[in-house]
N, C-alpha and C positions, 0 to 999 in steps of 0.2 A: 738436401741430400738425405736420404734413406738407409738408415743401418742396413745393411749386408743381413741374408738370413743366414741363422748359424745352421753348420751342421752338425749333427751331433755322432758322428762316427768321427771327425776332425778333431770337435771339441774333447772328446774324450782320449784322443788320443794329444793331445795338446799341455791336457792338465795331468798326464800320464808322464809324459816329457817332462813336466817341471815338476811332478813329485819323486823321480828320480835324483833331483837335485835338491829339493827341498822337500823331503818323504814326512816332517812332523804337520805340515802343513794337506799333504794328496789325499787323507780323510773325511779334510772339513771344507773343502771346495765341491760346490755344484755345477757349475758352468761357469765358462765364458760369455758373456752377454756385452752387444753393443745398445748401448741408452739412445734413446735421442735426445737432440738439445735443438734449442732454437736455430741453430746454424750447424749439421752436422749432428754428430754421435762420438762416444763416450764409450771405451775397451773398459770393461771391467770382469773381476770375477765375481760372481755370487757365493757366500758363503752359508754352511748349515749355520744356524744360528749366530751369533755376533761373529763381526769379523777381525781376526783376530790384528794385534798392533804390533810394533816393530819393524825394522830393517829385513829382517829375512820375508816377514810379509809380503813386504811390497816388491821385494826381489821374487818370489813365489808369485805372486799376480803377473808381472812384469813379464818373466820367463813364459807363463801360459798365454799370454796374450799374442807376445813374438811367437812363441810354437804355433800360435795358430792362425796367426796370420801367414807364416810362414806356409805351413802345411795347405791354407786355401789358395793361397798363391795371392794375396791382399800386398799393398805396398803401402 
């Protein structure tokens, strides 16, 4: 299976949505990206330099990844 190509009018609008909810975090995200893996692919965000650690992290990852899947219409 083949990662989805991102768009990036979605994507931007995705990590817009979760930095409304978590705004310390909508600075230091780059995208949305799906990885590949040997079976499949892997939601992640890219971040500016180290990414950072904690619970609202992964909640800020989490919430952009749902926005945009949502938004592409992905299930």
């Amino acid at each position: 299976m083949q990662p989805p190509e991102i768009d990036r009018e979605l994507n931007a609008r995705a990590l817009e949505e979760a930095g409304q909810q978590y705004p310390e975090f909508a600075g230091r995200a780059l995208r949305v990206v799906a990885l590949p893996l040997i079976r499949g692919f892997a939601w992640q965000v890219e971040w500016v330099g180290d990414p950072p650690s904690g619970q609202d992290a992964w909640e800020f990852q989490n919430t952009a990844i749902r926005a945009y899947k949502r938004l592409a219409g992905i299930q």
